[in-house]
C-alpha positions, 0 to 999 in steps of 0.5 A: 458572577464573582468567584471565591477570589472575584474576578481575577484579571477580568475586564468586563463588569460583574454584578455579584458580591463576593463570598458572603455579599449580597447584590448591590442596589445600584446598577453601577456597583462592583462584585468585590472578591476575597481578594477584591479585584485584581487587575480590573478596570472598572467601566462606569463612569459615570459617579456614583452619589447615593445608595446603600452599601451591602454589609459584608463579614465586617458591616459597611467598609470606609476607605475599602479594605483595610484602610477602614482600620487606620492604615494608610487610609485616606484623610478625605471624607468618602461620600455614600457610596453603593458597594458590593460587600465582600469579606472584608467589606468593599474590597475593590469596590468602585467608587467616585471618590479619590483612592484611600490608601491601603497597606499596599496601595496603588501599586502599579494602579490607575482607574478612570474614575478615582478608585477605592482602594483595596486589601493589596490595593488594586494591582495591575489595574487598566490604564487611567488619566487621574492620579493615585493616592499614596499607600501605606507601605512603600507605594509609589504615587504620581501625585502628592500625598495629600490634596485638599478638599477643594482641590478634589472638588475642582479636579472632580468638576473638570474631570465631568466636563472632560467626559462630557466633551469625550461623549458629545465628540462620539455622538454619546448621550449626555443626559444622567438620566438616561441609563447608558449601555456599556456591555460587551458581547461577553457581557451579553453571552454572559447574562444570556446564559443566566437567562436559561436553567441553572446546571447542577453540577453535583451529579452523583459519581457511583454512576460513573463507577458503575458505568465504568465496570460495565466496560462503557466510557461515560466521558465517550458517551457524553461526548457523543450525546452532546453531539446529537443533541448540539446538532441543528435540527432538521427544519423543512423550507416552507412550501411556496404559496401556489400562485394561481394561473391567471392564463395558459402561459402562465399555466405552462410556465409554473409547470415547466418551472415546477417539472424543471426543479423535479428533475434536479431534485431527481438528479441530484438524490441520484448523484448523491446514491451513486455517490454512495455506491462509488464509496461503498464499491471503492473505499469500504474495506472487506471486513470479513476478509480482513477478519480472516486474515487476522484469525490466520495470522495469530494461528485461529481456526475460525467455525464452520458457521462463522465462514458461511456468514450466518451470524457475527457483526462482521459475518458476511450477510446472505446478500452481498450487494447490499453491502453495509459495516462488516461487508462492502460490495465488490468492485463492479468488475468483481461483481461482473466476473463473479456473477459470470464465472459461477463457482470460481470462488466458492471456496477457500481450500479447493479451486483457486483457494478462495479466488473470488473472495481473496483474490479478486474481491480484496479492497482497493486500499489494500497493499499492492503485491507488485508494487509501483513501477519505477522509472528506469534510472532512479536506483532501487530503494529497500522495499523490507522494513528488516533491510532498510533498517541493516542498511542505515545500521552498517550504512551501505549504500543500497540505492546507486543508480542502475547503470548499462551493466546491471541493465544488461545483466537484468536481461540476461536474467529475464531470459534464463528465466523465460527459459526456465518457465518454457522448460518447465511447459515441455517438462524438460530438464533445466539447470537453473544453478548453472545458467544463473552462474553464467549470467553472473560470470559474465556481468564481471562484478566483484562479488561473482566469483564467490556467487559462483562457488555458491552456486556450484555448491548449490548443484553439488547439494541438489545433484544437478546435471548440466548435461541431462536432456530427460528426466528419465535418465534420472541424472539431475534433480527435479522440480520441487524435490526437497520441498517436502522434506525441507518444510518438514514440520518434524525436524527428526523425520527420515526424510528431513535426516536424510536431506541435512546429511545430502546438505553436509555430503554436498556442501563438503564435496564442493569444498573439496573440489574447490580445493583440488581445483586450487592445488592444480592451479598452484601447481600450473603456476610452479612446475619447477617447485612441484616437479611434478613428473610420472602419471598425472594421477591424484596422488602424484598431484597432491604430492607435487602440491605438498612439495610446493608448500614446503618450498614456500614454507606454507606446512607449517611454521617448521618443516623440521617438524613433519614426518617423512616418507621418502621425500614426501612429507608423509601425513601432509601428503594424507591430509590433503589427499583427504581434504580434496575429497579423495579418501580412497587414493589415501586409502590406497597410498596407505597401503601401498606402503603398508610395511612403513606405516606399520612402523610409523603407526600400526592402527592408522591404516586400520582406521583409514580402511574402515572410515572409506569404506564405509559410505557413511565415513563412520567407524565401527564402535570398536574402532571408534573408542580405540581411535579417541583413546589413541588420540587422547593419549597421544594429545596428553602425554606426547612432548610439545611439538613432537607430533606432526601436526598434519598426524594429529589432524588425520586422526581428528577427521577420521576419528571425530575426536575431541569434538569441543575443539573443531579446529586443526592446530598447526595446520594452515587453514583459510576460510574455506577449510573451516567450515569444511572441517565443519561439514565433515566433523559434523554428523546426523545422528540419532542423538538418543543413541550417542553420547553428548561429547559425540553429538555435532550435527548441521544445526550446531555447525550452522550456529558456528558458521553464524558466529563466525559471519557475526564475527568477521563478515559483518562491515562493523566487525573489527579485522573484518577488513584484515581478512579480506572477507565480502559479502558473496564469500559469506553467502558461499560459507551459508549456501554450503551449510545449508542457511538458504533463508540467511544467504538469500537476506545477506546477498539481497542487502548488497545485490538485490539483482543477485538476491532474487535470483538465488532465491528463485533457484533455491526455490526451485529445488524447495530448498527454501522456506517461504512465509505466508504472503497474506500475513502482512509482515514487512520484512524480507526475512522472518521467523517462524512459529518454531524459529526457523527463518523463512524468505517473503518470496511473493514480495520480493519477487513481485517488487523486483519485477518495478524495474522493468515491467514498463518496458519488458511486460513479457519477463514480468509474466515469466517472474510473477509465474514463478510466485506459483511455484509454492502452490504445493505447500501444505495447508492454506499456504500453498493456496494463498500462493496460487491467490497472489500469483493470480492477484499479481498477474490481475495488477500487471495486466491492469497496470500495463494495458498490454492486454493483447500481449497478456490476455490474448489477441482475435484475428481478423475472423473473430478467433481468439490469439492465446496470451501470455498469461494463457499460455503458463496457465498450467504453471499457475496452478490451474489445468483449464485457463477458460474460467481463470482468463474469463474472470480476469479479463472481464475485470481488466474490461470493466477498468478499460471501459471506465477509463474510457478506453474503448478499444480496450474493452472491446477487445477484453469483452470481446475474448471473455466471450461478452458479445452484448457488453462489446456492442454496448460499448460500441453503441455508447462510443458511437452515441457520443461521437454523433452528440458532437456538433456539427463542424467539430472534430468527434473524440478519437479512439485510443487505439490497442497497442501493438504487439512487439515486432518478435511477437508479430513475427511468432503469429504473422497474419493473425494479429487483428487490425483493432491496433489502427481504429480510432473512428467509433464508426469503423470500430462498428462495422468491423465488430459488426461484420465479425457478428454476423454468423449466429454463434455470436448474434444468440448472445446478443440483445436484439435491442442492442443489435437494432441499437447499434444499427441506427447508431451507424445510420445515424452516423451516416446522415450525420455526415451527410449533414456536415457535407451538404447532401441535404435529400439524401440525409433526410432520406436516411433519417426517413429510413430510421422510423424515430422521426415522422419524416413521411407522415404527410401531416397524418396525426396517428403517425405522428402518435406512433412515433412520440409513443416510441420515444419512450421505448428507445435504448438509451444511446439512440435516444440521447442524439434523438433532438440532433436528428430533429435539429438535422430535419428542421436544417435539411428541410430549411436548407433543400426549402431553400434551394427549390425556392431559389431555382430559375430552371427547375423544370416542372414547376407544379412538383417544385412547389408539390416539395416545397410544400410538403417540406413545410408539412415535414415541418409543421409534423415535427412541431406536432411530434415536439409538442406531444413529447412534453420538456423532452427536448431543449429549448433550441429544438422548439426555436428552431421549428418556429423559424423554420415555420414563419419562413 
């Protein structure tokens, strides 16, 4: 059907007028458009002679188009022609005739047939052999303009014998009576599709609108019914006819024929339901748990209701195995170890915090905590989103390849680590910050000096004593001691106060000793300058310093200007005696000279007095305002360079002046000074009580600390390089300052090594905040609810331990253990802790296979070997290891047992208390090694892996010997001496007990077969009573024993036709051997047991007949050879 414009660029043929035109009487007629047929090729070719033309908006058209009104048109005589009628009558209508013109004829046009032409004259029409009529504007034509009327007859009578012969040359039908079929299968689609209803496409659009404020998507809901209804109907195959048995064989051949494809029908809808069980357990994600873990992310506390499951779409149902949207079934290992664990998971906030939920019971296509493990070698690629992204802004590169050195210092590490983790288990004392600065010491890197000032500053800042054997001596700090004032949700709490001030005391006590440490050495290297002479105390050492300093004029930029005392320089020699932290000697010094410093200045000595006394370094009230007005005065009326600067800085320590301006002028300063002017000019104080000009606490001194590192510590920041600043100076300034969060995520973008290990320590002592390892988030460094940033400690730990888990499972045990260390973190936090510290040792233990190491070995009596992982157990969260090691290790057996390693899962069933599950295990390799046929080589075990020569060193003569079993049968009977006594046989399957026992004697003629012991396999097969080998030709048992079939355990009776095969060979075979024999001595008993061989086989033929379709077709060949011999 033609549209309003006709059938633009349209090939194929239409039947329809135009706007107004009406359907044409013959069948050859063309639908003209309003602006006729552009580009269109016409497929009749057969000259159209008579008919009638369909009027349109201007009647009958002559020449077509507007070639009826004069212009162009043709001067030949047109013959009846059938046209659709259009709007302007036959616009590109087919015709016979030679084209007439139009007003842009024939541009570009060519037809088979001479065509009329139309309003724009046919443009980019299909290719054509014949000549084009000109047109009236500026047209071009190949032929001439005019033609005579017997010229066109002419070219008409060849142009049909041409066609004629085109026809004949392919086979055509040439008569013009019959009709020809020339459509395509467009055409056919098309005209198929008028066959059926007509479509209204003037639906109504308020439903829409109404649909759409009901929150449902129409185009969604159209699209979906479209697909239901689109999709092939389900059409049953048609039944078969029943062939009717003419005879017994035919009879026997349709049933077996018939059992047969019952049995692959059977087998393949339960492929098909274990196929659906495999995704269902493996693939399906826990709904509910996400739920959980979304709700906890945005802060949501869920109902009581919601969590026992008893209403919601993603609610857990009251049956979890059956699984379905909103909850998956867990894995079958979850599923054994939850069924056999009892209350492990019951709930979220006591017990393992959820452990079987959210622990155990997580999906398979969640993140691993871990992580994969790496090959040694390939460098370390930034596993945190924030990281990654600071890497490629400052394009440092943080994925060198590891080298010996920082293999070396990585085990080093790992041991200072096992020590911590064995310390911890005697509750003994351990200076983690001093054996981490030691390792870092000793590996030589660039950056350790200043990592290892970090770490002195972190012992200043926690008081920890190298020296302290006992905690009762109360002379180092403890495990987790500042982490509940540290995590304080109330930043003005006592607690939290009074650990900001130990950040400031101890930040400044380590500055200061640095400093001291510094003046000595310079001192070391210019005695003469330093002259230092007398009693080596404090003060005769900070004055030989000062003296030194003069001499390379390092004062100040005049010495002119300095006062003196003596030959001293009196007020440098107060300062630096108070930056080296000994106030009370300055104290002294001041007034040893009290006569002198009653002249150079009366108060000063007053204010030094009170400000060492004072444990707090604070000045009275009174003392307070006269020192700041003194001060003022003096900073405003006093000439330019008159007032030793050194003075000047005194009194702003001491006196806490001008707090808007926290640096000396004057005063040469390093970097290390500045910030310790920081630690000292700051104060914790009540700021409801003081005055805004007094208030500059830690916070504000962090926040200058920040800028300072924004500033010059960053590898784009201009001077950066000028200062000689490195990274490992700036961690020391954020360590000082108490940033611990910010320090860990600096240190980790350059030595991740070092990043770790800093963080475990800080960590130790409580002194970081860690985020929640079940939020998801990416980056190493966060921010919480009230902006305070927090650490992934979980992450980073578990990711760290991909460098050396393959080769060292042991130090992996000791980090992962360390995950636990937030378990008293309050709310959920702390439990959620103590889930991925327990999911992380689940995954090392599953991806390692060191399960003799981890979870635990047996000697040769049976007795259970403590593993790794059961020997922290008291640092993991848990006081009794047996519900949390049975749980694991019965779901590290389900994985063995499912990737075949059998070894494996003996061992894991066998410490999880499974007696049962290690003799199906065994009966299951022991059925599989006899289903191999004869001649061949059985599938070796993979046998347990060893331990280490240190462990076996630590346990000699307890190591159990399942490290060299590869034979099934050797496995058995190991296992089975082991099982003798009854604590073990009660937990065992009489079935399986009696199974496993034939399987052995199985295993045994099986042997004997392959070895020609003929008699005394048949023997042991008698002794099995699954064949009826003594029958004698009795029928009732022979009965007996094809009933028993049926009551078999499986892997007995999966090697139930290899015995038959073995009957029928020994029978056939000793047969042979008696018939064969020249000397067999009594000639009657020979025959006696060739004979009753032949009943043993004619017994068996019985016992095959009575278990219908049981056995292969070979077993039934083998008993009819064996009886026509």
């Amino acid at each position: 059907m033609s549209s309003l414009f006709g059938n633009l660029n349209n090939t194929n043929k239409s039947d329809y007028g135009g706007l107004f035109g009406q359907k044409p009487a013959a069948p050859a007629a063309t639908g003209g458009g309003l602006f006729g047929s552009l580009g269109t090729s016409t497929a009749t070719s057969q000259p159209a002679t008579t008919g009638t033309t369909s009027g349109g908006l201007f009647g009958q058209s002559l020449g077509g188009g507007l070639g009826g009104l004069g212009l162009g048109g043709s001067t030949q005589p047109q013959q009846p022609s059938t046209t659709g009628g259009g709007l302007f009558g036959g616009l590109g209508a087919a015709t016979s005739q030679p084209a007439g013109g139009s007003v842009f004829g024939g541009l570009g046009t060519s037809t088979q047939q001479a065509n009329a032409t139309n309003m724009f004259g046919g443009m980019n029409a299909g290719s054509t052999s014949q000549p084009q009529q000109s047109s009236g504007l500026g047209a071009s034509s190949t032929g001439p303009l005019q033609q005579s009327q017997p010229a066109g007859q002419n070219n008409a009578y060849f142009d049909a014998i041409l066609e004629r012969s085109r026809k004949r040359a392919h086979a055509e039908a040439i008569s013009e009576d019959l009709p020809q079929l020339q459509l395509g299968l467009g055409d056919l689609r098309q005209r198929i599709k008028r066959l059926g209803p007509s479509k209204n496409d003037r639906a109504d659009g308020r439903a829409h609108y109404l649909l759409a404020a009901s929150g449902v998507d129409p185009g969604a809901m159209v699209r979906d019914l479209n697909a239901f209804t689109s999709a092939p109907a389900r059409t049953d195959r048609p039944q078969a006819p029943e062939v009717q048995d003419t005879d017994v064989e035919s009879y026997l051949a349709n049933l077996q024929t018939q059992t047969t494809l019952s049995m692959i029908s059977d087998g393949l809808s339960r492929s098909v339901r274990d196929f659906d069980a495999f995704l269902e357990d493996n693939v399906t994600m826990e709904w509910d748990a996400q739920r959980k873990r979304i709700y906890q992310h945005f802060g949501i506390r869920p109902k009581e209701s919601a969590l026992s499951g008893a209403t919601g779409s993603f609610a857990a149902t009251a049956n979890d195995s059956q699984g379905g949207f909103g909850r998956s079934r867990r894995t079958k290992a979850a599923a054994l170890a939850g069924s056999r664990a009892g209350g492990i998971g019951g709930g979220s906030g006591s017990g393992f915090g959820g452990f079987g939920e959210s622990g155990f019971g997580k999906s398979s296509m969640q993140k691993s905590i871990i992580g994969a493990a790496g090959p040694i070698g390939t460098g370390h690629q930034p596993l945190f989103a924030d990281v990654e992204k600071q890497l490629e802004a400052t394009g440092v590169n943080a994925a060198a390849p590891h080298d010996r050195f920082q293999r070396e210092k990585q085990n080093k590490y790992a041991e200072k680590v096992q020590l911590l983790n064995l310390a911890r288990l005697e509750r003994e004392p351990f200076p983690i910050s001093k054996q981490f600065s030691d390792v870092v010491q000793a590996s030589g890197d660039q950056h350790g000096p200043d990592l290892i000032k970090a770490y002195r500053s972190l012992i200043s800042i926690v008081g920890e004593d190298p020296e302290a054997k006992s905690f009762s001596e109360n002379r180092t700090a403890r495990e987790r001691q500042f982490a509940e004032a540290y995590n304080s949700d109330s930043q003005s709490s006592p607690t939290s106060q009074e650990l900001r001030k130990q950040i400031l005391r101890g930040g400044a006590r380590c500055l200061e000793n640095l400093a001291f440490e510094k003046m000595e050495d310079m001192i070391t290297k210019n005695p003469r300058d330093a002259n230092l002479g007398g009693v080596p105390n404090v003060i005769n050492k900070v004055k030989a310093y000062v003296r030194v300093m003069a001499v390379k004029k390092s004062l100040g930029q005049d010495n002119d200007d300095l006062q003196m005392l003596g030959d001293d320089y009196v007020w440098a020699l107060i300062y630096y005696l108070l930056r080296t932290g000994h106030v009370a000697e300055a104290d002294l010094y001041v007034a040893q000279n009290s006569v002198v410093f009653r002249a150079i200045d009366r108060n000063f000595s007053t204010y030094l007095h009170a400000y060492a006394e004072d444990p707090n370094r604070k000045l009275g009230d009174n003392l307070q305002v006269r020192i700041n007005a003194e001060y003022n005065q003096r900073l405003r009326i006093a000439p330019e360079n008159s007032i030793d600067p050194y003075r000047m800085a005194c009194y702003k320590l001491i006196g806490r002046c001008d707090l808007r301006s926290r640096t000396l002028d004057g005063v040469n300063q390093d970097i290390e000074d500045f910030a310790w002017n920081q630690l000292v000019l700051a104060r914790e104080t009540n700021k409801v009580d003081s005055m805004a000009s007094e208030v500059y606490d830690l916070t504000q001194a962090q926040q200058t600390i920040r800028e300072i590192g924004n500033r010059y510590f960053s590898p784009a920041a201009a001077g950066g390089a000028n200062i000689g600043s490195s990274f490992g100076a700036f961690v020391f300034l954020q360590i000082s300052l108490g940033m611990f969060e910010e320090a860990v995520s600096f240190l980790y973008k350059y030595s991740y090594v070092d990043g770790v290990h800093l963080a475990i320590a800080l960590d130790f002592y409580g002194l970081l905040r860690v985020s929640d390892p079940t939020n998801g988030n990416q980056d190493l460094l966060s921010r919480t609810t009230t902006n305070l940033p927090q650490i992934s400690f979980a992450r980073m730990v578990g990711l760290y331990t991909r460098d050396f888990r393959a080769a060292n499972v042991s130090a992996a045990v000791d980090y992962l253990v360390l995950i636990c260390l937030n378990k008293d973190l309050r709310g959920q936090a702390g439990a959620n802790y103590t889930m991925t510290c327990h999911e992380s040792l689940r995954e090392l233990a599953l991806e390692s296979r060191e399960f003799a190491l981890l979870l635990g070995d047996m000697r040769s009596d049976g007795q259970r070997i403590n593993g790794l992982i059961e020997d922290r157990v008291r640092l993991i969260g848990l006081q009794d290891a047996g519900e949390f090691m049975r749980t694991i290790t019965l779901q590290a057996a389900s994985v063995a047992d499912d990737n075949g390693r059998t070894t494996d899962a003996v061992l894991l069933y066998h410490l999880a208390t499974e007696y049962d599950s290690v003799i199906t295990t065994i009966n299951r390799a022991l059925s599989e090694a006899i289903a191999t046929p004869l001649g061949q080589e059985p599938t070796k075990l993979q046998p347990l892996k060893a331990r280490s020569v240190a462990d076996q060193q630590n346990i000699q003569g307890t190591e159990s010997s399942l490290t060299s079993i590869d034979d099934p049968f050797i496995l058995s009977e190991k296992m089975s001496r082991i099982y003798t006594g009854q604590m073990y046989r009660s937990k065992i399957k009489i079935q399986n007990q009696e199974a496993c026992v034939a399987l052995q004697t199985m295993y045994q003629a099986k042997n004997m077969v392959e070895n020609g012991r003929w008699t005394d396999a048949l023997d042991l097969m008698k002794s099995l009573d699954i064949l009826p080998l003594a029958s004698r030709g009795d029928p009732s048992i022979i009965r007996s024993c094809a009933t028993k079939f049926s009551s078999l355990p499986q892997p007995v009776a999966h090697n139930v036709p290899n015995l038959l095969m073995w009957s029928i060979m020994c029978c056939k075979n000793q047969r042979l051997i008696l018939q064969n024999s020249q000397f067999g001595g009594n000639e009657g008993t020979r025959q006696a047991m060739i004979a009753e061989f032949k009943q043993t086989n004619m017994d068996l033929t019985t016992y095959t007949s009575q278990l219908r379709y049981r056995f292969p077709a070979h077993i039934h060949e083998a008993l009819a050879r064996a009886q026509s011999e």
